[in-house]
PLY file of the C-alpha trace (Angstrom):
ply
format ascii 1.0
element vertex 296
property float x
property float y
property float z
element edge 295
property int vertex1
property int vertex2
end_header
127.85 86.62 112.26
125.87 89.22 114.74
123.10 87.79 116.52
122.23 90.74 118.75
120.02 93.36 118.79
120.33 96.03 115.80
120.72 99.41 116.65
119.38 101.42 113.48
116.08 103.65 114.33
112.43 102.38 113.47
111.04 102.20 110.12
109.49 104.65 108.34
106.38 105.14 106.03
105.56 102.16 103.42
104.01 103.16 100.48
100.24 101.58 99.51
101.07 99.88 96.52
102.02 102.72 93.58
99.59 105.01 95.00
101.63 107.63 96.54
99.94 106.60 99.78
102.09 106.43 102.83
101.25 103.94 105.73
102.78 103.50 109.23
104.39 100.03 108.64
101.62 98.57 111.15
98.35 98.84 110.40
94.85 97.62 112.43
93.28 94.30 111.92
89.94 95.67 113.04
87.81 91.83 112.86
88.20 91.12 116.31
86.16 94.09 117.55
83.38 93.06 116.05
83.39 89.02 116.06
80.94 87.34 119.30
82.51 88.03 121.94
83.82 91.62 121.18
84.21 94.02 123.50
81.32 96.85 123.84
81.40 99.48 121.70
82.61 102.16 123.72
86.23 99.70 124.34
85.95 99.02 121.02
86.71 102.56 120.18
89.56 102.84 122.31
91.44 99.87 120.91
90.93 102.08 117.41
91.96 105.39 118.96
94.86 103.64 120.65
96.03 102.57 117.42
95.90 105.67 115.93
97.24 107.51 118.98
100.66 105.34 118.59
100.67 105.72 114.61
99.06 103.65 112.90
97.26 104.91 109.50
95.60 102.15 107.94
92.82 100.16 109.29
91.63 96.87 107.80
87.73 96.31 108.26
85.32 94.13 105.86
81.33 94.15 105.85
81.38 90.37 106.97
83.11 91.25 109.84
80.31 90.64 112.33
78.21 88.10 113.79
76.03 86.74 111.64
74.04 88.15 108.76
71.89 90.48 110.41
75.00 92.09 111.59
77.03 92.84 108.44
78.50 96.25 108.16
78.76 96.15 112.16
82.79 96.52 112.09
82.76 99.20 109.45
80.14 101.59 111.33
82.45 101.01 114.11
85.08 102.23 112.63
83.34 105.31 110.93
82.20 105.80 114.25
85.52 106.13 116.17
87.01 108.55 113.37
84.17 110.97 113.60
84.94 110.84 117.22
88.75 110.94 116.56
90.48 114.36 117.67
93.89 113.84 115.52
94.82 115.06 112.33
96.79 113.25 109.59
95.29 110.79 106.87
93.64 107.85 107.98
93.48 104.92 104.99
90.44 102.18 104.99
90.20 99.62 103.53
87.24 97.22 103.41
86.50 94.14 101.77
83.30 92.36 99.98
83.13 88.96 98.45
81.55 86.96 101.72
78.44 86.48 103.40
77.46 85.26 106.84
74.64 83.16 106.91
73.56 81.79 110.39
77.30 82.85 111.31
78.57 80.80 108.42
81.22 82.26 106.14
80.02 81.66 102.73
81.82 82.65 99.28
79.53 85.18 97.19
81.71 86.70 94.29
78.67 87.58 91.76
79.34 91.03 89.94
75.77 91.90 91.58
76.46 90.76 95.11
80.11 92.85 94.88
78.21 96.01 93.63
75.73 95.72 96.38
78.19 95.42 99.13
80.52 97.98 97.77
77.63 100.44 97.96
76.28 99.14 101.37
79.99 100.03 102.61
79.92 102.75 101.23
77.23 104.17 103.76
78.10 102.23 106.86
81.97 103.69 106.45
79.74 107.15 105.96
82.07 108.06 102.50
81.64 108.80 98.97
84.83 106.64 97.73
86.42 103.45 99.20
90.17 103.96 100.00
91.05 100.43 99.31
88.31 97.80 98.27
89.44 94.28 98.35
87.93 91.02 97.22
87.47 89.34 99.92
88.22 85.32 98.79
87.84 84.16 94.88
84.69 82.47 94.38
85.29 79.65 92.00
82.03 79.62 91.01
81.98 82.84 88.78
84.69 83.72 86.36
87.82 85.90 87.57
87.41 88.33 85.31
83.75 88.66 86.17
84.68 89.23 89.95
87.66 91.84 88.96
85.65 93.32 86.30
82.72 94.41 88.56
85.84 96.16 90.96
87.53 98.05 87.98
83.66 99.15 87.30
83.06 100.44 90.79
86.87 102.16 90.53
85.73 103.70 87.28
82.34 104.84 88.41
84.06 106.94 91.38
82.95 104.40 94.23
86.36 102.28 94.85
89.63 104.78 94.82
92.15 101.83 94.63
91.68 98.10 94.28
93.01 94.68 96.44
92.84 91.16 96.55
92.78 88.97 99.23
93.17 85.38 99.74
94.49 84.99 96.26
97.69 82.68 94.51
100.22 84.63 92.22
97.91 83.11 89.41
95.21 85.12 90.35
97.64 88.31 91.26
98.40 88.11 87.52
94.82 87.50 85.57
93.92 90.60 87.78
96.11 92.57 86.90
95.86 92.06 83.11
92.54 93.42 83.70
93.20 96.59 86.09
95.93 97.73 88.16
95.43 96.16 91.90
97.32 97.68 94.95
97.20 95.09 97.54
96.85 91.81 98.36
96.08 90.55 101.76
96.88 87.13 102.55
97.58 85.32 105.70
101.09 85.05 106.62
103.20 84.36 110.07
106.48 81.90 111.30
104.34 78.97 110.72
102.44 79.95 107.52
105.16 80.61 105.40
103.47 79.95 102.37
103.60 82.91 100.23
106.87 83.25 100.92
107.91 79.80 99.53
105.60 80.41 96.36
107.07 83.10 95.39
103.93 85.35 96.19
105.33 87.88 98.46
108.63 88.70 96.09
105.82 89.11 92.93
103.91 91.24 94.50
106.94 93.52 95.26
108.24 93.30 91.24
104.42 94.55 90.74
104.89 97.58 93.23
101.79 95.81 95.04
101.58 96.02 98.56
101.78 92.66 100.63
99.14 92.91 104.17
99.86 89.85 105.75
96.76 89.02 107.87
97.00 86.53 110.96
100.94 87.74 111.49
100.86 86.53 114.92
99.02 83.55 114.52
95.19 84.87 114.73
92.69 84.53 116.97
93.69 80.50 117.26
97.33 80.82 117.36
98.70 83.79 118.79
99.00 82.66 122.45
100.50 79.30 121.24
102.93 81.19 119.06
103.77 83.11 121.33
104.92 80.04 123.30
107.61 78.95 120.69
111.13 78.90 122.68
112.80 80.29 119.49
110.09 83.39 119.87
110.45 83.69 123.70
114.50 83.68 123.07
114.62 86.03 120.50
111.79 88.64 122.31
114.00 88.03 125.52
117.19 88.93 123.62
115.96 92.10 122.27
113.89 93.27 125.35
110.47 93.24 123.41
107.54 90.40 123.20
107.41 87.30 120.60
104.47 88.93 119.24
107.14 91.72 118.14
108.90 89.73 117.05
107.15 87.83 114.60
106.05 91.55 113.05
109.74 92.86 112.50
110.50 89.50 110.58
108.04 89.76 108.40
108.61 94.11 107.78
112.08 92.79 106.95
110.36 91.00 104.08
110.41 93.72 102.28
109.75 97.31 102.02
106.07 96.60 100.79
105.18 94.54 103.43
102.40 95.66 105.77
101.99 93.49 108.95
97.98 94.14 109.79
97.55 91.95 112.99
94.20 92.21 114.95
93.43 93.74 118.36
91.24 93.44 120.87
93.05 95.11 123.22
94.42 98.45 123.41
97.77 96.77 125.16
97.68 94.59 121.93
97.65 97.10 119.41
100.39 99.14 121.37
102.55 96.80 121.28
102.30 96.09 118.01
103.11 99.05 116.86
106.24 98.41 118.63
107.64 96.17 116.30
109.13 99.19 113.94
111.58 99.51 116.54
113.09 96.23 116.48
115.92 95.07 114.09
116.70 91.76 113.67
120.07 90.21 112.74
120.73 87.58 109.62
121.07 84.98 112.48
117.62 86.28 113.89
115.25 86.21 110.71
116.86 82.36 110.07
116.17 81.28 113.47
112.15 82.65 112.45
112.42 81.25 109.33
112.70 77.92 110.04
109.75 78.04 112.08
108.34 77.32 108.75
0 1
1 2
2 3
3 4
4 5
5 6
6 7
7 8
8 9
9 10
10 11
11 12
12 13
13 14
14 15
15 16
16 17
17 18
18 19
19 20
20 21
21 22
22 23
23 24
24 25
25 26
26 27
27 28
28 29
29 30
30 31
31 32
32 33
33 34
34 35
35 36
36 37
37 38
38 39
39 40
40 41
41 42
42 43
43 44
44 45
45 46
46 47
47 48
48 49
49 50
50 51
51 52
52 53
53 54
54 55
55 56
56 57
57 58
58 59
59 60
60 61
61 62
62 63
63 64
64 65
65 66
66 67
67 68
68 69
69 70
70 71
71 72
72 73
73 74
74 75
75 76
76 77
77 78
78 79
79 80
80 81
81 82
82 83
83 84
84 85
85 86
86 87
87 88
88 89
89 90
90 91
91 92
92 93
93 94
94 95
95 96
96 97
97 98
98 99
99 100
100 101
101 102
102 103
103 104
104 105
105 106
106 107
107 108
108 109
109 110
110 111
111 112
112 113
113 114
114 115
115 116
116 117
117 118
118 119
119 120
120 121
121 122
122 123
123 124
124 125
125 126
126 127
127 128
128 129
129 130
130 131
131 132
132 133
133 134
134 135
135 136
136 137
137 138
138 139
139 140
140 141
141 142
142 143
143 144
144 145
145 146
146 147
147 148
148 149
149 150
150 151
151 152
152 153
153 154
154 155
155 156
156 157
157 158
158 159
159 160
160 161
161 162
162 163
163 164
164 165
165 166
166 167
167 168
168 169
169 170
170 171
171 172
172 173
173 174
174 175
175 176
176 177
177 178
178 179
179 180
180 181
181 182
182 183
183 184
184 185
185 186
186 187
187 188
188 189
189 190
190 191
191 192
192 193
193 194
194 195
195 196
196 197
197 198
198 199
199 200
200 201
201 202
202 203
203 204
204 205
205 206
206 207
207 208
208 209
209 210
210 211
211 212
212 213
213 214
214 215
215 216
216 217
217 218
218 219
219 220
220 221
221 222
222 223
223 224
224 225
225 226
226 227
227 228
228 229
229 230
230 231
231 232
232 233
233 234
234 235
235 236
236 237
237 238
238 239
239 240
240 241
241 242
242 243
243 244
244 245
245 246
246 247
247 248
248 249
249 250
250 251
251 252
252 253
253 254
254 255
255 256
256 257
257 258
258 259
259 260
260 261
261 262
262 263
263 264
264 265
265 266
266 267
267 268
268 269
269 270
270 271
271 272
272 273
273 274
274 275
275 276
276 277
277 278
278 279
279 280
280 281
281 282
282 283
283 284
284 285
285 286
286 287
287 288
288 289
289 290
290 291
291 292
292 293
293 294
294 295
């Protein structure tokens, strides 16, 4: 059985769930631009232009993304800030997420049907737009009743203010009760070599029998992990083998998951975000993706 490089071209366009909404396969974690310790603003911007200049089209932002509570919204103005400034053409998806709060820095649940309205319209003006691409619940609360939470997104959809609708941080349970209620696009969970576990639940292969798209968040390990991911010898073999980085690597296994798969893994860095975007030019072998797979 090969173990070598592949030598078919990069992958194309992924659609966004049954939207008719094509996405580079890589899209932008955008947290870690606005987290303490992010880089100014104006470096910030680059990182986002840098993704966009090597083709990404879907950015990932949420109004908790920011410091602490007087901060929320910071990462989406960001981002409405760098595509006003943006000189490219082409269709630029965002998606943003509501369902958390950041008290004193904290990262609190808040899933009340009030709360969710409230946030979806503050996002609404910090991302500058009249309609949300993609809005996501951010975590479940399990203090209010699912169909509360996913009732107050399929009003917002209905109403004009949400386009399409995601989950994130949710079990195929949840997957399901939503969708009995409306039709959901996404869901955004975390998923890498060592976190595996949508893929054992079943999770991942649901969401493509429900023509939802899967946005694995953390797929290089996140902010904690990455560098000592990046460290496994099967990684550093496999990256050497096929003349590209472990980071790389760890995004073509998890595109080869499946044609709805959309690796969104954060950057800080323009070099980061470059070469992620890589990734759709590697092709891994049978031998390859069970080598990565039993990182698990």
């Amino acid at each position: 059985m090969n173990s070598g490089p592949m030598t078919s071209g990069p992958i194309t366009a992924r659609e966004l769930g049954r939207t008719g909404i094509g996405l580079f396969p890589i899209g932008l974690g955008a947290m870690p631009l606005s987290l303490r310790g992010r880089p100014n603003e104006r470096a910030a911007v680059g990182v986002i232009h840098a993704a966009l200049e090597a083709g990404v089209t879907f950015i990932d932002t949420a109004n908790a993304y920011c410091i602490d509570a007087r901060d929320v919204g910071h990462n989406e103005r960001l981002i409405a800030s760098a595509l006003r400034q943006w000189k490219g053409s082409g269709k630029i998806t965002v998606a943003t997420k509501g369902g958390l709060i950041r008290p004193s820095g904290a990262w609190e649940t808040e899933g009340r049907p009030d709360h969710l309205r409230k946030a979806c319209e503050q996002s609404l003006r910090d991302l500058g737009v009249e309609t949300i691409d993609l809005y996501q619940l951010h975590t479940p609360d399990g203090r209010v009743a699912w169909a509360d939470q996913v009732g107050e997104l399929a009003r917002l959809q209905a109403e004009g203010k949400i386009r399409h609708i995601g989950l994130s941080n949710v079990s195929t349970a949840e997957l399901r009760q939503a969708l009995a209620i409306v039709r959901v696009e996404s869901v955004q969970n975390r998923c890498n070599p060592s976190d595996q576990g949508d893929l054992k639940s079943g999770l991942v292969r649901v969401c493509a029998d429900e023509g939802v798209t899967y946005l694995p968040y953390s797929p290089v390990g996140g902010h904690n992990g990455h560098k000592r991911m990046g460290r496994q010898r099967a990684l550093a073999q496999l990256a050497k083998r096929h003349g590209t980085s472990p980071q790389c690597i760890m995004l073509a296994w998890l595109l080869g998951k499946g044609a709805h798969v959309v690796p969104i893994p954060g950057a800080s860095r323009v070099a980061s975000i470059t070469d992620s975007c890589r990734a759709v030019e590697v092709r891994l072998s049978t031998d390859d993706t069970a080598q990565v797979d039993a990182m698990g």
